[in-house]
C-alpha positions in Angstrom: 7.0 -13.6 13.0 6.6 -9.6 12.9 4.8 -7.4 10.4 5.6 -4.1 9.5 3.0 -2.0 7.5 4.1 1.3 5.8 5.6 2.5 2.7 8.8 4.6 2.4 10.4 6.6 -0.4 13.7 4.9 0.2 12.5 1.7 0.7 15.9 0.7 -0.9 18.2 1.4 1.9 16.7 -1.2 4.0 14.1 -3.4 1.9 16.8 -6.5 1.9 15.9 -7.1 6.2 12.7 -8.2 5.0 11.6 -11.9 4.2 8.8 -11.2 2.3 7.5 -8.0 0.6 3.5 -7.7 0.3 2.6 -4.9 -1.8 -1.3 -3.6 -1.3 -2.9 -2.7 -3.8 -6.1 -1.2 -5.3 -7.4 0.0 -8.3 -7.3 4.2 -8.9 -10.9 4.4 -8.5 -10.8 3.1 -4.9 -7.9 4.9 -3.9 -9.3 7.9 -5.2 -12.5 7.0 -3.2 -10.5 6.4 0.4 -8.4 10.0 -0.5 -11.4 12.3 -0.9 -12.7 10.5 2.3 -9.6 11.5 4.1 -10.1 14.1 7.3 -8.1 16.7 8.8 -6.7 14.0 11.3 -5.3 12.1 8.3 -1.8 12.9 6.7 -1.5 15.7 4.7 -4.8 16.2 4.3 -4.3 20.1 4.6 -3.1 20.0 1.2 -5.5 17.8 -0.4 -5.4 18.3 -3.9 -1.9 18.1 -4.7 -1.8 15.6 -2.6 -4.1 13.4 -4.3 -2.9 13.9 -7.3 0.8 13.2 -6.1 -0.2 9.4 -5.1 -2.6 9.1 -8.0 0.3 9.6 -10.2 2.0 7.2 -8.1 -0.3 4.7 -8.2 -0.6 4.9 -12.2 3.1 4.7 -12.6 3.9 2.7 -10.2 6.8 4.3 -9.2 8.5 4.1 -5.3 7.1 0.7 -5.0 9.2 -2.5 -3.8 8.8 -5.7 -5.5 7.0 -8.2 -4.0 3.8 -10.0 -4.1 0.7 -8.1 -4.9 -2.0 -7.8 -2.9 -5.5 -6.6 -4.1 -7.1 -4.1 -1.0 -10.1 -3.1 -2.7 -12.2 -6.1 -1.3 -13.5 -6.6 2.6 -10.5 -6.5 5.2 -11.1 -10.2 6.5 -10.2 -11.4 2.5 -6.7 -9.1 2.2 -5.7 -10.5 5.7 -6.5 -14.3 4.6 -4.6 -13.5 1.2 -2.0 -12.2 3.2 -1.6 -15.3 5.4 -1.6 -17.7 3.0 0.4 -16.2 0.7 3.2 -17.0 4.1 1.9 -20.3 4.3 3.2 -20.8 0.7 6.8 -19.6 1.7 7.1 -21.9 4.6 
């Protein structure tokens, strides 16, 4: 069993090699949160503004995103990892 964790824009050309799509999510308050938290070692973060409001109009519209199951993020690490995992326990 191997995860992969990322996103891509073109997520199409190769989203069918995957058994199982988990989709993380959060609501736009969090995200927003985690974005203005970013630092200058984090992506993109040189161009802050416009970049925030690029994936905050993302994340409303929901737009570039795979189906899959949904995963709520904006809860302690140990609880997305265990919903993770048993959402695979279901599939097998």
């Amino acid at each position: 069993m191997a995860f992969f964790c990322g996103g891509s824009r073109n997520f199409q050309k190769f989203i069918d090699a995957f058994d199982n799509v988990y989709v993380l999510d959060v609501d736009a308050e969090t995200l927003r949160e985690r974005l203005d938290r970013r630092t200058v070692d984090d992506w993109d973060v040189n161009d802050s503004v416009n970049t925030t409001e690029f994936v905050l109009r993302l994340h409303a519209t929901k737009e570039a995103l795979p189906e899959g199951i949904t995963i709520n993020t904006a809860r302690p690490i140990n609880e997305v990892v265990d919903a993770i995992l048993e959402g695979i326990e279901v599939q097998f």
